[in-house]
PARO-474979 format. One record per residue: x, y, z of N, C-alpha, C, O in turn. Coordinates in steps of 0.02 Angstrom, whole numbers, padded with zeros to 5 digits. Example, Ala and Ser with C-alpha at 12.3 -4.5 7.8 and 13.67 -1.06 7.14 Angstrom:
BEGIN
{atom {00660,-00284,00390},{00615,-00225,00390},{00660,-00165,00390},{00712,-00166,00423}}
{atom {00642,-00112,00354},{00684,-00053,00357},{00645,00002,00394},{00670,00057,00402}}
//
This chain:
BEGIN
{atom {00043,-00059,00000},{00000,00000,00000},{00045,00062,00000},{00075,00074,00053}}
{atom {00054,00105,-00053},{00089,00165,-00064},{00052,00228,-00042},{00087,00277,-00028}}
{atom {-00011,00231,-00038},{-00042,00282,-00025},{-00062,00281,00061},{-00079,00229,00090}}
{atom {-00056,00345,00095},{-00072,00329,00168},{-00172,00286,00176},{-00228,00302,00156}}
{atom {-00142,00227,00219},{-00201,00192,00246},{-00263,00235,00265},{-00260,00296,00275}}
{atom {-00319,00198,00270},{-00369,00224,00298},{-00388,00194,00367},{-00415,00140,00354}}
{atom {-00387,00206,00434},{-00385,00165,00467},{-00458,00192,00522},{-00463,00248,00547}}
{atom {-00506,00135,00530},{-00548,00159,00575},{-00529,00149,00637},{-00478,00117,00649}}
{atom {-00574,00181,00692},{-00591,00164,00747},{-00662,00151,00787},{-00704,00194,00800}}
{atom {-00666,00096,00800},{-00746,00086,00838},{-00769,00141,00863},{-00738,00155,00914}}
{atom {-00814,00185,00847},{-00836,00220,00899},{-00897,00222,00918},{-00937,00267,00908}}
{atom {-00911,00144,00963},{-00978,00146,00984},{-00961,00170,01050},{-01007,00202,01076}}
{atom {-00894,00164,01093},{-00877,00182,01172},{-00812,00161,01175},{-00782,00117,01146}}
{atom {-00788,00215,01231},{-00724,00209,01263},{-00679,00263,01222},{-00699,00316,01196}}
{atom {-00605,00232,01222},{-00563,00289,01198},{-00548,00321,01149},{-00491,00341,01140}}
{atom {-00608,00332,01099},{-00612,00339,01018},{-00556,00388,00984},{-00514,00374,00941}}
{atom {-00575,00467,01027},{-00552,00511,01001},{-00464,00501,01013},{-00425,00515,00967}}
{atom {-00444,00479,01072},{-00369,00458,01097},{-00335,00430,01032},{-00290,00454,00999}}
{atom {-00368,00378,01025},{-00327,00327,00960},{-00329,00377,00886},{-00282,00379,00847}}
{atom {-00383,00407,00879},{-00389,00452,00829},{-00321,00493,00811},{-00287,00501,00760}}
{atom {-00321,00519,00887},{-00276,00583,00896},{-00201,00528,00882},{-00163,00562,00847}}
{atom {-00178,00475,00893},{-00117,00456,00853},{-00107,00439,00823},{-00046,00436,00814}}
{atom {-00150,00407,00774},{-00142,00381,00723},{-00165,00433,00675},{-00168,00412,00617}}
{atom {-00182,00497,00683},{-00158,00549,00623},{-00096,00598,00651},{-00073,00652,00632}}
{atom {-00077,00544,00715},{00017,00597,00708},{00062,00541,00672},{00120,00557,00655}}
{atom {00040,00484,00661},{00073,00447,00613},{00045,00441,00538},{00041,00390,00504}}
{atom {00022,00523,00518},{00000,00524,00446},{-00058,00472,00421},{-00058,00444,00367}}
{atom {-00099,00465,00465},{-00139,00396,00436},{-00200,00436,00441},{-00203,00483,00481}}
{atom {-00258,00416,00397},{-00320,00443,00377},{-00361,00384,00412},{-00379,00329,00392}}
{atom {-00369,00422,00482},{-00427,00408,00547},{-00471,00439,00535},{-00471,00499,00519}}
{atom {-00542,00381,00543},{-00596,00404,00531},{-00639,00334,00602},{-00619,00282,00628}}
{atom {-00711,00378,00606},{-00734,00367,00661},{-00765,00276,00637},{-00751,00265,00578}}
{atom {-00788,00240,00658},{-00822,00187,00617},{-00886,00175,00665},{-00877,00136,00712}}
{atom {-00959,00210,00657},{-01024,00196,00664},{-01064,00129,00637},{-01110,00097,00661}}
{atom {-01032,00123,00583},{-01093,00086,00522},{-01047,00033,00485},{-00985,00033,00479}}
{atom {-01098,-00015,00461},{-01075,-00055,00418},{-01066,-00031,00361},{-01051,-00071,00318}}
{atom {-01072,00025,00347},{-01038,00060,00285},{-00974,00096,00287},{-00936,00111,00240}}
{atom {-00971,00110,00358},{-00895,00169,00393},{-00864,00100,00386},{-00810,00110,00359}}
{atom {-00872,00033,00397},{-00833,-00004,00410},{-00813,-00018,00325},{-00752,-00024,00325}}
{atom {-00830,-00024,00279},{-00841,-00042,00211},{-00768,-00001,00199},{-00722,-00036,00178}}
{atom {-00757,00057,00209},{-00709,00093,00165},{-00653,00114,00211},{-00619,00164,00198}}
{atom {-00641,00074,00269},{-00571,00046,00310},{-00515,00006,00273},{-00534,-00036,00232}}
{atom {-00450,00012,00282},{-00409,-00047,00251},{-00394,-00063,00326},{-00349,-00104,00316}}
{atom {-00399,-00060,00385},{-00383,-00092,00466},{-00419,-00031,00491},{-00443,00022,00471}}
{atom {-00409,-00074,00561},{-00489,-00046,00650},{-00471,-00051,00700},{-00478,-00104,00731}}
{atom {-00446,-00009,00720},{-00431,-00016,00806},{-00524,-00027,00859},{-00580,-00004,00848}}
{atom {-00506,-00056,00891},{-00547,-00069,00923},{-00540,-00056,01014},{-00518,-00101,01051}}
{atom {-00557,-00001,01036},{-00515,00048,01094},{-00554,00001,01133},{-00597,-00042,01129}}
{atom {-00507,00041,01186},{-00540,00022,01267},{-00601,00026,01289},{-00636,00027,01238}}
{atom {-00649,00029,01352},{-00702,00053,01365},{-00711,-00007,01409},{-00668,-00036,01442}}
{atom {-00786,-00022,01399},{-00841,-00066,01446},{-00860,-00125,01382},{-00910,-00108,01349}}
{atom {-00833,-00180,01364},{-00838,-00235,01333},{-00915,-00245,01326},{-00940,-00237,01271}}
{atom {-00944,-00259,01365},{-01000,-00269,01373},{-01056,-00246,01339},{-01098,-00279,01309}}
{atom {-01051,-00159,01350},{-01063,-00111,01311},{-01066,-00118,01250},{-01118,-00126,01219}}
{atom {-01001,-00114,01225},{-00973,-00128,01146},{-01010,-00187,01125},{-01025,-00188,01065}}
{atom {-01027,-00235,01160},{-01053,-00299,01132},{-01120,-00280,01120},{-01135,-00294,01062}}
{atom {-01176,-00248,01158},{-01249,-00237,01160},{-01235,-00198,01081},{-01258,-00215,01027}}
{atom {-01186,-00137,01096},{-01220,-00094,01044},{-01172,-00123,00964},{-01197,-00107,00910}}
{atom {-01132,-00147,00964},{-01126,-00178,00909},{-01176,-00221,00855},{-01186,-00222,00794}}
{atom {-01206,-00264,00927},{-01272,-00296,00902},{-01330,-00250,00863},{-01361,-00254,00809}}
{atom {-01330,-00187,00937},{-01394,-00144,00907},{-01377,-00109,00848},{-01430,-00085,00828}}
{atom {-01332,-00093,00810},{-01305,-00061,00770},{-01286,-00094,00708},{-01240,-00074,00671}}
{atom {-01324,-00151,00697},{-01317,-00208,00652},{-01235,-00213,00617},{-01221,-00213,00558}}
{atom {-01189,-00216,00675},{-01092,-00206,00656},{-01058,-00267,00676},{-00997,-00272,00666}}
{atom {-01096,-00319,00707},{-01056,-00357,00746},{-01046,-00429,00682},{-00995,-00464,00686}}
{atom {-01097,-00443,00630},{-01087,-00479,00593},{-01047,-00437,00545},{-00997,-00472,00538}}
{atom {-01038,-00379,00506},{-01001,-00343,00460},{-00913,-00362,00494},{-00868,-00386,00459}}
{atom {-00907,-00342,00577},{-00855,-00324,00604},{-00823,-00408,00604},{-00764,-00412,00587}}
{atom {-00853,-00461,00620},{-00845,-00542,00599},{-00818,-00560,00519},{-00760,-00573,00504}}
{atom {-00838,-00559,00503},{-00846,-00546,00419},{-00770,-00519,00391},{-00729,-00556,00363}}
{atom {-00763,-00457,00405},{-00689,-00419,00393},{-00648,-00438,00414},{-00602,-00444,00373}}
{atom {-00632,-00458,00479},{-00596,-00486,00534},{-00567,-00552,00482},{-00515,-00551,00450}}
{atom {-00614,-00606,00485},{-00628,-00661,00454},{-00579,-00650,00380},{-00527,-00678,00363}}
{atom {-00606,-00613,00358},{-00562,-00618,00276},{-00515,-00567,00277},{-00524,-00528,00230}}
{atom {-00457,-00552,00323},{-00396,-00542,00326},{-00409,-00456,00365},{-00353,-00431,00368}}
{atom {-00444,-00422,00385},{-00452,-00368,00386},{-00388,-00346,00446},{-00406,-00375,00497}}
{atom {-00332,-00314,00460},{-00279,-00281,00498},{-00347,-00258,00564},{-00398,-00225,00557}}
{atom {-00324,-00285,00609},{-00366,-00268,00671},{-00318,-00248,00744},{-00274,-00284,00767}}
{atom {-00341,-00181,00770},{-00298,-00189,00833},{-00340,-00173,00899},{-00389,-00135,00894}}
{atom {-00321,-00204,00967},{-00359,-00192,00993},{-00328,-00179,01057},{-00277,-00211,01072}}
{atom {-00355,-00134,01099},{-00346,-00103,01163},{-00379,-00144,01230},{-00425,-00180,01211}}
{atom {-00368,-00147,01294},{-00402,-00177,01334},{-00491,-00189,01323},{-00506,-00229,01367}}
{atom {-00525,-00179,01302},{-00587,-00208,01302},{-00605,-00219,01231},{-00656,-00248,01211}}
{atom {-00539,-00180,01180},{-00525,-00203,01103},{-00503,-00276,01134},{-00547,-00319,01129}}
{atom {-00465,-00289,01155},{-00452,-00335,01173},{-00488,-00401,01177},{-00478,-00453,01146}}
{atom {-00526,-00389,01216},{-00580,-00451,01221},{-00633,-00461,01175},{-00677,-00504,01176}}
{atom {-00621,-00408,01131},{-00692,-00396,01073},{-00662,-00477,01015},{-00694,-00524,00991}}
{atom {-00570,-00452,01015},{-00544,-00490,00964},{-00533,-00548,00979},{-00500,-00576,00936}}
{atom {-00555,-00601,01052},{-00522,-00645,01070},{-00565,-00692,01054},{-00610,-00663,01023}}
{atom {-00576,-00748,01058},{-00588,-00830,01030},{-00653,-00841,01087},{-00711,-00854,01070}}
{atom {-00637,-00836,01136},{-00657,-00848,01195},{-00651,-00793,01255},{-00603,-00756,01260}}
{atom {-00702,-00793,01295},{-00689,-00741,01373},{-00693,-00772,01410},{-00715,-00828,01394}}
{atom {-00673,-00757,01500},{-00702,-00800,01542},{-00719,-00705,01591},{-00693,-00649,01586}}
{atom {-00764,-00731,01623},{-00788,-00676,01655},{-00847,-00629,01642},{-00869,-00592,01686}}
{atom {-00875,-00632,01568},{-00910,-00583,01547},{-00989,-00614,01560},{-01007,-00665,01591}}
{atom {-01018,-00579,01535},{-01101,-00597,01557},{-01112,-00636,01505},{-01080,-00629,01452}}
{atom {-01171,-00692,01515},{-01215,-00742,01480},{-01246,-00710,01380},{-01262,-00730,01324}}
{atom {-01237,-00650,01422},{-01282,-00630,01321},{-01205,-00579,01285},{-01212,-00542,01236}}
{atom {-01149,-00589,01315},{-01074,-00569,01288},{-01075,-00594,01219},{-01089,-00651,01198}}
{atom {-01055,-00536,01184},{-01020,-00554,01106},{-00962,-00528,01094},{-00942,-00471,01109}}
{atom {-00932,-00574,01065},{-00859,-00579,01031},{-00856,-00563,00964},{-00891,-00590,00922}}
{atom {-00798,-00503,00949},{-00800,-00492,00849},{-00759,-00576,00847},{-00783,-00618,00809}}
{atom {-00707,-00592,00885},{-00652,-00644,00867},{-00606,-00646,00834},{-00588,-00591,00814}}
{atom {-00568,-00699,00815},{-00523,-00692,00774},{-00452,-00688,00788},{-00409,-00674,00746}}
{atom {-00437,-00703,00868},{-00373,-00708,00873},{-00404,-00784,00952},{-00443,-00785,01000}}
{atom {-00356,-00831,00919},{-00353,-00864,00956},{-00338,-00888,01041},{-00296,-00930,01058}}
{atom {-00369,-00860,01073},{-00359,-00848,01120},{-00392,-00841,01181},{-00439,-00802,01176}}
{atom {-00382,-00873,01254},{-00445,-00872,01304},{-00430,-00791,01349},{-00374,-00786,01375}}
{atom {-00464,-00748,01354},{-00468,-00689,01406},{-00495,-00673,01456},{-00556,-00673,01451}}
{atom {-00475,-00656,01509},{-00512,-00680,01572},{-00519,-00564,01569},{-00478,-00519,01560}}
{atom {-00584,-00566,01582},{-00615,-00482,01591},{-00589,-00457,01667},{-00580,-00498,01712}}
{atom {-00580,-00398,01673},{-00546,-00376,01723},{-00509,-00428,01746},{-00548,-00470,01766}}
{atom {-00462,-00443,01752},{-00415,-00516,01774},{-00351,-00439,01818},{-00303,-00457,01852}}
{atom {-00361,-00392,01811},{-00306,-00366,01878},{-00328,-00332,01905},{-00295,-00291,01937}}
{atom {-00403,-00332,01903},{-00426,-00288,01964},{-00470,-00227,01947},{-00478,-00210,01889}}
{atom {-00500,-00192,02003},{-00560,-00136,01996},{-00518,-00053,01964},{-00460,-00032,01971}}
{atom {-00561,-00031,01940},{-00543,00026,01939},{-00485,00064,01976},{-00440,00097,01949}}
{atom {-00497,00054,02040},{-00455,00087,02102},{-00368,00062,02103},{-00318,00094,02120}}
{atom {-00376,-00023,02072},{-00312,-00047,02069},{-00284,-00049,01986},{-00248,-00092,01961}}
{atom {-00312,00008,01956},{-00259,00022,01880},{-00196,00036,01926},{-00176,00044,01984}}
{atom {-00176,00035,01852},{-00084,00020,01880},{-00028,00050,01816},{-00046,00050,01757}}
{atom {00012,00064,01829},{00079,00075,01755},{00124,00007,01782},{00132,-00023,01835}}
{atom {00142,00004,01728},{00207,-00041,01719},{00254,-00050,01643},{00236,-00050,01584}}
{atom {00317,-00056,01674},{00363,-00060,01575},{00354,-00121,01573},{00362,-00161,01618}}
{atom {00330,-00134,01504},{00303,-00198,01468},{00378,-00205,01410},{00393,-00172,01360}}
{atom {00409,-00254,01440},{00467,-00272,01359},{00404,-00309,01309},{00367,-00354,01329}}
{atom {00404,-00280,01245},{00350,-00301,01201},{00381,-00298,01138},{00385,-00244,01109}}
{atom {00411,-00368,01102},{00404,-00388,01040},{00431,-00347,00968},{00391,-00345,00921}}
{atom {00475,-00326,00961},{00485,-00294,00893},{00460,-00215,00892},{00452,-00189,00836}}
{atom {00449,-00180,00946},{00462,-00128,00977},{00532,-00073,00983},{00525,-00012,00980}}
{atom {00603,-00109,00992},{00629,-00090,01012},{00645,-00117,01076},{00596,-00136,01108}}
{atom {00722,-00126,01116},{00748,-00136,01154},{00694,-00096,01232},{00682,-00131,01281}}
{atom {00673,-00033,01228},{00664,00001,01280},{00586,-00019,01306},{00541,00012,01278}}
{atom {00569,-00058,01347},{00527,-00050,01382},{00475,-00012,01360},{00490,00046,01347}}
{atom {00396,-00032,01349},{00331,00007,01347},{00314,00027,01417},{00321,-00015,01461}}
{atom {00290,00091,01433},{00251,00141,01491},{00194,00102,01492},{00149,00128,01459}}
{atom {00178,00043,01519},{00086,00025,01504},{00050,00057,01530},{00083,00086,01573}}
{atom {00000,00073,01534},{-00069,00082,01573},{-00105,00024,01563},{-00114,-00004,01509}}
{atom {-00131,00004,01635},{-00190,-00044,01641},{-00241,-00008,01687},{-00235,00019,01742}}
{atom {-00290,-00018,01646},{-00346,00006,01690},{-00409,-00035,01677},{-00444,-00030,01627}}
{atom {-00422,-00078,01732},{-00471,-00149,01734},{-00475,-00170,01700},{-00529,-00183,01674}}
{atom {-00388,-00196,01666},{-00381,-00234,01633},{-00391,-00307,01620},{-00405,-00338,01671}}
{atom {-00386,-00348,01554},{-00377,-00418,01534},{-00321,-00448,01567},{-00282,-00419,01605}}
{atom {-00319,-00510,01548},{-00255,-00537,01532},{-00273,-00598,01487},{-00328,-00624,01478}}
{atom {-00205,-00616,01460},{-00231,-00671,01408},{-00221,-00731,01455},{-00176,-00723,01497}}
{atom {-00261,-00800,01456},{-00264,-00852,01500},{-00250,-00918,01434},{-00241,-00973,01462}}
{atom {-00247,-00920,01381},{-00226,-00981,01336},{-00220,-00933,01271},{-00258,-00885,01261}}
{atom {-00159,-00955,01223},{-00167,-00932,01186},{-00154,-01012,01139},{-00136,-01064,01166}}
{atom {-00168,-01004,01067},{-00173,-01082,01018},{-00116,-01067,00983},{-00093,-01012,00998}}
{atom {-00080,-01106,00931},{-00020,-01102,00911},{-00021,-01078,00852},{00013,-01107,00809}}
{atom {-00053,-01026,00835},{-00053,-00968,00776},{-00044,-00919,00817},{-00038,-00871,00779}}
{atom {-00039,-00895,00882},{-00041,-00833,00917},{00020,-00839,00938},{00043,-00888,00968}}
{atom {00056,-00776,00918},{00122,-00738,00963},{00116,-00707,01009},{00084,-00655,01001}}
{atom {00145,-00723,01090},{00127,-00678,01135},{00203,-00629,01110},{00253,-00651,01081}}
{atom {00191,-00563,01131},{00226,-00513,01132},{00254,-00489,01186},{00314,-00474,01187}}
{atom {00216,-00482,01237},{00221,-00458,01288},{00185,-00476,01380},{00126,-00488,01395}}
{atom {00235,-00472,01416},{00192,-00507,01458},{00205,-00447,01511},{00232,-00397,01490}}
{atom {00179,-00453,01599},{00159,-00424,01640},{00156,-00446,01695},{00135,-00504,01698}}
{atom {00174,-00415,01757},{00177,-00485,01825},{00097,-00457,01861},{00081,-00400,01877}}
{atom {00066,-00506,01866},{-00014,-00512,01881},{00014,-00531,01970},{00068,-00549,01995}}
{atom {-00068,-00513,02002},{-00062,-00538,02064},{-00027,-00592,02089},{-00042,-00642,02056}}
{atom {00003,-00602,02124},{00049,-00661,02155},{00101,-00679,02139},{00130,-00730,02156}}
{atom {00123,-00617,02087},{00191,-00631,02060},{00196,-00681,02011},{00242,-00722,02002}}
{atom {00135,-00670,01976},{00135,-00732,01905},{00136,-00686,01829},{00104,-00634,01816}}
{atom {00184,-00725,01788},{00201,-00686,01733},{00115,-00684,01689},{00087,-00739,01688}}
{atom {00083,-00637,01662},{00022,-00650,01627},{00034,-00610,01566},{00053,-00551,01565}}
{atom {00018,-00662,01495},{00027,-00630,01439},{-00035,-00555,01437},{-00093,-00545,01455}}
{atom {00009,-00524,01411},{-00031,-00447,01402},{-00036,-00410,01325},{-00067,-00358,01319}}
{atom {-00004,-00442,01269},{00017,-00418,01206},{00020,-00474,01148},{00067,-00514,01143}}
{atom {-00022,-00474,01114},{-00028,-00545,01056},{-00045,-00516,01009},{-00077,-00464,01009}}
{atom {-00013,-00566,00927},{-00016,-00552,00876},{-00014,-00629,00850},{00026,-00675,00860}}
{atom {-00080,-00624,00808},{-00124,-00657,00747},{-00119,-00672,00694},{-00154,-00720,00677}}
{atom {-00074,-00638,00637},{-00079,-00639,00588},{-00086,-00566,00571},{-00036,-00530,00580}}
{atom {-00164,-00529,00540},{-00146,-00468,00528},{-00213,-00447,00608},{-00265,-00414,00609}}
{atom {-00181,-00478,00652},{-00233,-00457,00726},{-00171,-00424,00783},{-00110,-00434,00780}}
{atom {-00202,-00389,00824},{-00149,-00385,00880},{-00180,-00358,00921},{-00222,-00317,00902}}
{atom {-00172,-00370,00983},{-00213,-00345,01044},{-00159,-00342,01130},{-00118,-00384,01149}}
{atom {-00176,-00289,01159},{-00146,-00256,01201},{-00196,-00256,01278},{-00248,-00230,01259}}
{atom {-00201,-00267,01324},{-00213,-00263,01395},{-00207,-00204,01398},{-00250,-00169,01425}}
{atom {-00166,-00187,01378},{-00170,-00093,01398},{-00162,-00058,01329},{-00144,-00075,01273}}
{atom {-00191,00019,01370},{-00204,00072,01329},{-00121,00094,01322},{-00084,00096,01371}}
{atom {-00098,00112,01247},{-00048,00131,01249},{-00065,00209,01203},{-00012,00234,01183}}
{atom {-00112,00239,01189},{-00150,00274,01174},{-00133,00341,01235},{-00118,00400,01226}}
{atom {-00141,00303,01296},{-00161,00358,01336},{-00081,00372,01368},{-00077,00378,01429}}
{atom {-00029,00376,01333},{00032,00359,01353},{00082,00431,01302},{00115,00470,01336}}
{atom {00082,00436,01257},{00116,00476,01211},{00178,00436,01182},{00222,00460,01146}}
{atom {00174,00370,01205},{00230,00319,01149},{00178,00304,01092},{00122,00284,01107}}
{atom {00199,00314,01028},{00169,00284,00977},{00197,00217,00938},{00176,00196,00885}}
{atom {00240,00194,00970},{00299,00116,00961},{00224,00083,00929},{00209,00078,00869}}
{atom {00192,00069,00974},{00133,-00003,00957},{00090,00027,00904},{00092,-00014,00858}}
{atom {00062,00065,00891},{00046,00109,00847},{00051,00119,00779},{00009,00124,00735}}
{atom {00118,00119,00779},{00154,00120,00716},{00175,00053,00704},{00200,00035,00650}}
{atom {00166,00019,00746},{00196,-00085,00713},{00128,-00075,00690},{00130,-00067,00629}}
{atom {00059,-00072,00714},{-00023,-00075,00673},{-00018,-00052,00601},{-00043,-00083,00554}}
{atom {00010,-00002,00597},{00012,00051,00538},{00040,00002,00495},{00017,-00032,00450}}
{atom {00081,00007,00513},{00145,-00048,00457},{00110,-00125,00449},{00109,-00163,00400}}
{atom {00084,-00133,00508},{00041,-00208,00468},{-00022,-00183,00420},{-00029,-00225,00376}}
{atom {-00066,-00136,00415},{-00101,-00099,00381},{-00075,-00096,00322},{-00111,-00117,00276}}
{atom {-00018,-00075,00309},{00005,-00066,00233},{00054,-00128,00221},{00099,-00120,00181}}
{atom {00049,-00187,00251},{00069,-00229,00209},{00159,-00245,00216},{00190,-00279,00174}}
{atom {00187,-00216,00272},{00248,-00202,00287},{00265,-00280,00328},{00219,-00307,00360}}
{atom {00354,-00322,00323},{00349,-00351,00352},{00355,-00323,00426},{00365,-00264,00442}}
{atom {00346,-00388,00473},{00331,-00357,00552},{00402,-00385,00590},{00410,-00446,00592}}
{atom {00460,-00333,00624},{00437,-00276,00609},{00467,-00250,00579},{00528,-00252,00579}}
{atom {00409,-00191,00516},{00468,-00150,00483},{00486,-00086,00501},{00525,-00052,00468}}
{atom {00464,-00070,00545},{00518,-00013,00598},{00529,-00025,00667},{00492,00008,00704}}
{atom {00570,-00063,00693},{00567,-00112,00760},{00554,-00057,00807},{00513,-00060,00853}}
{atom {00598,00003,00788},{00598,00057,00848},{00560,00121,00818},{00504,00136,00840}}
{atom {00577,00142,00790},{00533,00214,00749},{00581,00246,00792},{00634,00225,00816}}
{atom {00536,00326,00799},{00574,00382,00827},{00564,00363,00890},{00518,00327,00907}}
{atom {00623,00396,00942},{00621,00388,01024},{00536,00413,01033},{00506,00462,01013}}
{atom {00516,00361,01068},{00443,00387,01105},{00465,00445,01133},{00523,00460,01147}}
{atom {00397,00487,01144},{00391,00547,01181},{00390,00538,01251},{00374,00486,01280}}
{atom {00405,00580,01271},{00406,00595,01363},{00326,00626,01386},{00290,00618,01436}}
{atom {00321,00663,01324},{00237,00706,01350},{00171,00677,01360},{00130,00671,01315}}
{atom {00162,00659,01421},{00102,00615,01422},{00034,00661,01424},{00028,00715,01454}}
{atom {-00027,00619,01376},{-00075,00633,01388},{-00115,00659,01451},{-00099,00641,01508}}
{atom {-00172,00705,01439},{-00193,00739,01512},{-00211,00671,01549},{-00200,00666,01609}}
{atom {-00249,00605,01502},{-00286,00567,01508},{-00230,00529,01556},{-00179,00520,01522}}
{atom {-00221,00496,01649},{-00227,00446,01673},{-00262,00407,01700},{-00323,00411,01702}}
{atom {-00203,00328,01743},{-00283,00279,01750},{-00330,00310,01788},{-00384,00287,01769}}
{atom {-00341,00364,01846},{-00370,00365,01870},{-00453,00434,01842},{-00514,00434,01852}}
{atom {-00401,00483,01803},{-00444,00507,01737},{-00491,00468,01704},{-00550,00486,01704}}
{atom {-00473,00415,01674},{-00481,00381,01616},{-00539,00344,01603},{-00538,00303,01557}}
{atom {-00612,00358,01653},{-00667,00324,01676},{-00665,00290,01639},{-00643,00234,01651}}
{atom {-00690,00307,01570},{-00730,00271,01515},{-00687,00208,01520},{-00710,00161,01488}}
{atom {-00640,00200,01547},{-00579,00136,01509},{-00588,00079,01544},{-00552,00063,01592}}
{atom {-00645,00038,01519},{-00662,-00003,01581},{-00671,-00079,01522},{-00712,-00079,01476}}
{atom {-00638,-00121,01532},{-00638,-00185,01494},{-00719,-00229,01518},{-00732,-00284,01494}}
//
């Protein structure tokens, strides 16, 4: 792909405008995705943070959740944020009885798996073709991944309650999904590996990009209501 991508973002809930705001500082043509027609003229979809749950009702009500299956399904570049996260996974454990999944990355996710609101947290995530330096995570009532199948690369992992390593960062094929918001951070590292799988680049074809920024968003975990998996 020679011409800059078109890349949506879900915006039925959660961190729409955030992801917006970096992925047109990496020159990419962000646009909001409402409809099974916003979804039609995407080449890749981030799928942000928020309330899973949420996202699942109104996907349904918004006749997007078979379109968003569908794309996924026949190669569509997908990325996803903590409750992106669980939208893209195989399986959940934790979520309610009438829960829907877009799918498409093999994988079991356990919903909030580190805790309430009150216990978001930062931590440096070493993550995968990034670059040598450590990711700034934010988790805020976050996932974690609990099985992944042997088409899935974990990327990145995270020390969960009790001092147990828990995968936090996986990649699919043209899928990838994150436990945390790296959105609400001012590193665009993960960002730009999406971009580059978007246009067709091998992974990775800029391991490091430019030094992440120091300037963090106004947005933290404890800001960050909407960011609820």
């Amino acid at each position: 792909m020679t011409t800059a991508p078109t890349i949506g973002v879900l915006a039925l809930q959660g961190d729409v405008a955030e992801h917006i705001a970096v992925l047109r500082s990496l020159d990419v043509h962000a646009v909001k995705v409402l409809s099974p027609e916003h979804l039609e003229a995407v080449d890749g979809l981030v799928l942000p943070g928020g309330e899973s749950t949420t996202m699942s009702k109104l996907a349904l009500r918004y006749g997007l959740m078979g379109p968003l299956r569908e794309r996924v399904a026949a190669g569509m570049p997908a990325y996803g944020t903590c409750a992106g996260m669980i939208m893209l996974a195989d399986e959940i454990l934790g979520g309610t009885e009438d829960q829907r999944t877009v799918g498409g990355i093999d994988m079991t996710v356990r919903r909030n798996a580190f805790g309430r609101q009150t216990e978001s947290f930062e931590a440096r995530v070493s993550v995968d073709g990034i670059g040598e330096e450590p990711f700034d995570a934010v988790f805020i009532r976050a996932p974690w991944v609990e099985r992944v199948g042997p088409a899935v690369t974990v990327l990145g992992r995270a020390t969960g309650p009790g001092g147990k390593d828990r995968i936090v960062a996986v990649r699919q094929g043209g899928l990838v999904a994150t436990s945390f918001h790296p959105e609400l951070t001012g590193d665009t590292r993960i960002h730009r590996l999406f971009v580059d799988i978007v246009k067709g680049l091998p992974w990775p074809a800029t391991p490091s990009g430019p030094p992440p920024s120091t300037k963090r968003p106004s947005s933290t975990p404890s800001a960050a209501s909407s960011s609820r998996s």
